[in-house]
C-alpha angles and dihedrals in degrees: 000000000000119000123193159107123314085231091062093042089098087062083067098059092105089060088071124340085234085074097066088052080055096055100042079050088052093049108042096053090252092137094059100062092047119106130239102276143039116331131192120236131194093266121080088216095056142059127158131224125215104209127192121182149129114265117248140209126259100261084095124103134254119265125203130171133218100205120010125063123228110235095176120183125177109225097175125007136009138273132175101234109201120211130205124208087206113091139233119263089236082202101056107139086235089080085072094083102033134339094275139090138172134221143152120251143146118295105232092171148006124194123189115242116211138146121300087036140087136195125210122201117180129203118308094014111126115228139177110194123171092058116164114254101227083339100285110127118221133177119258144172116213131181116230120188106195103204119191115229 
């Protein structure tokens, strides 16, 4: 998991070369004319995702992915994402049907998302994002760049 500021995410680009598309993206306004939903972006290994959604409290399950890596970036509002040092099982028989799987596990850290910060989880790392901030739900739109490893 990496957790900063939107202005450090270049410094990222040698984790994977679709991070530098994300960035420019970021930087050039690009996320604020992008629908709700999925979007296309000029790499074969990235799309974003405009989400828009109410925050949530902890009782929800763990999420981890096999393939595709989380680049999440608020662009309005705020969430707790929780973070898990256990790791995914990358053969659970969940990834049949998507690239993503739920469990329960320890919480080892949380980090607040707000705008003007990202968080990045690769493959195999268990999240929980949409987490509640002092369990008072609130709206938000968040950009998630889903980035195959």
């Amino acid at each position: 998991m990496v957790y900063d500021t939107i202005d450090n995410l270049h410094r990222y680009a040698s984790i994977h070369p679709a991070i530098a598309l994300a960035d420019r993206m970021i930087r050039d306004g690009v996320l604020a004319t992008l629908p709700a939903g999925s979007n296309p972006t000029q790499r074969d290994d990235m799309r974003c995702q405009i989400n828009i959604y109410m925050t949530e409290g902890e009782e929800k399950a763990y999420e981890w992915h096999k393939v595709e890596a989380d680049l999440q970036v608020m662009l309005s509002g705020q969430e707790r994402c929780l973070w898990s040092s256990q790791q995914g099982d990358l053969d659970d028989p969940a990834f049949e049907k998507g690239d993503i799987a739920f469990t329960d596990a320890e919480k080892s850290e949380e980090c607040l998302l707000k705008e003007g910060t990202f968080v990045l989880y690769l493959p195999g790392e268990l999240h929980k994002p949409g987490v509640s901030v002092q369990g008072e739900a609130r709206q938000n739109r968040k950009a998630v760049f889903k980035i195959r490893f």
